[in-house]
N, C-alpha and C positions, 0 to 999 in steps of 0.2 A: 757491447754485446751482452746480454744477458744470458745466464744459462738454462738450459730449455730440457725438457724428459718427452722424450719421445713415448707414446703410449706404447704401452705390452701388447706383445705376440705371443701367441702360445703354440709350440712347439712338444713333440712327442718325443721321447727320448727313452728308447731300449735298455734296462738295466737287468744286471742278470744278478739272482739272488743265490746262496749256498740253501736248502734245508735241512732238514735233521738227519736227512737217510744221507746225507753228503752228496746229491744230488742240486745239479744245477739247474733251474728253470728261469726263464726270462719275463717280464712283464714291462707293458709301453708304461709310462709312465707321463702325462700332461707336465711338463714346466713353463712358467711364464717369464720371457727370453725382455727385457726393458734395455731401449738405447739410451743413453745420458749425451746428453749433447754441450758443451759449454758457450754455444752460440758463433765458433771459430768458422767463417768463413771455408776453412781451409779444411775441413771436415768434411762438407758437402762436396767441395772441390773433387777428392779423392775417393770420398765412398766409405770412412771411417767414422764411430762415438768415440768421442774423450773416455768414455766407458760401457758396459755392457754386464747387465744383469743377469744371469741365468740360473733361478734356483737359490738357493745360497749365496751362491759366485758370485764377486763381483772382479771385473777384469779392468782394470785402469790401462787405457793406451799410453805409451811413450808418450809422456807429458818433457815439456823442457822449461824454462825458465824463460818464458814471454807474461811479461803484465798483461790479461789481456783489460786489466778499465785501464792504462794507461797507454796503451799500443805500443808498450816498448819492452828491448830487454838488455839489463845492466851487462856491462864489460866482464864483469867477476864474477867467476865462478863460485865462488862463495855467496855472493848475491842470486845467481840464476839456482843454486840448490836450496835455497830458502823458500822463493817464489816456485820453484817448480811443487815444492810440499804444500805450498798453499794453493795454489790447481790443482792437486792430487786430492786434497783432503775435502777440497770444493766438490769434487767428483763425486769422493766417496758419500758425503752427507746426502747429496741427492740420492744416489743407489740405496739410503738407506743404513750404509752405512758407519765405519770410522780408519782413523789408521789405527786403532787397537784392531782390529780384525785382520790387518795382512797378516798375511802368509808366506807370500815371497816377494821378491825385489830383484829386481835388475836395474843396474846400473851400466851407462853407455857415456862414455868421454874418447874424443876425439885425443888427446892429450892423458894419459896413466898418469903422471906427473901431477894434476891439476885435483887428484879423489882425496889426497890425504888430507888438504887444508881445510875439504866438505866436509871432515869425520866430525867436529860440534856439529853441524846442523843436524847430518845424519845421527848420534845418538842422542842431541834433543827431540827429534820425530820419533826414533825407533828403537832407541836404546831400551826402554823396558818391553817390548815388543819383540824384539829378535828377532826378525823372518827370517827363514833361509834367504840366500842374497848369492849374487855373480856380479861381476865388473867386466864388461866388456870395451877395449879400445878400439872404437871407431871411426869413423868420417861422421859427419852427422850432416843434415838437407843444407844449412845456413849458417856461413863461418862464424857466424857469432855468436851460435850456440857453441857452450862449454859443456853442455851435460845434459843429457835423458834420461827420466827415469820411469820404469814400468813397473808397476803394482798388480799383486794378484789379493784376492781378500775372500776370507769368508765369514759373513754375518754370521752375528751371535746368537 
């Protein structure tokens, strides 16, 4: 499956400004809202983009450690957090993109146990980077996922 950029929508969006008298006024403002698709079946299935554009933003979905040119995903968790950065970084380059532009990180393992052994991959992607970051233990859709990870970014 190849990966695919769904064309821009544009959406209006209410921001409210300070000005000088310290007084608040609002203004719509046009942004153009881009779906990033990575070609996953399983996307369409649900109604979700591997990522989504809006503005600056770019919002990386719960990516996990599925090869998707191989249609598979390794046993190790240390394997599925490597591959999960190279989906994530897939994402980001279409959006425009990088991981030098996150901003935060979530992390999602089924297993607390299984993040410490991730920590080299994790500070080869992010170590000069820093996002703010959370570690959430939870169930994850497919027991053979070890780990998800969701990216927030803002181009530079």
């Amino acid at each position: 499956m190849l990966p695919t950029t769904v064309e821009p929508s544009t959406c209006l969006c209410r921001a409210a400004f300070l000005n000088f008298n310290n007084t608040y006024f609002y203004k719509s403002i046009a942004m153009t809202k881009q779906l990033i698709s990575s070609g996953s079946d399983f996307e369409a299935k649900i109604g979700y983009s591997r990522a989504v554009v809006h503005g600056s933003w770019v919002f990386v979905s719960g990516t996990t450690g599925f090869d998707y040119a191989k249609g598979s995903i390794a046993d190790d968790v240390v394997a599925q957090t490597e591959q999960c950065f190279i989906n994530i970084e897939a994402a980001l380059v279409q959006a425009g993109s990088s991981l030098k532009d996150v901003v935060k990180v979530t992390y999602v393992l089924p297993n607390g146990s299984d993040f410490e052994p991730c920590w080299p991959v994790l500070q080869r992607y992010l170590g000069e980077v820093r996002p703010a970051a959370m570690v959430i233990t939870a169930g994850l859709l497919d027991a053979r996922m070890k780990i998800e990870i969701e990216v927030t970014a803002i181009k530079a």
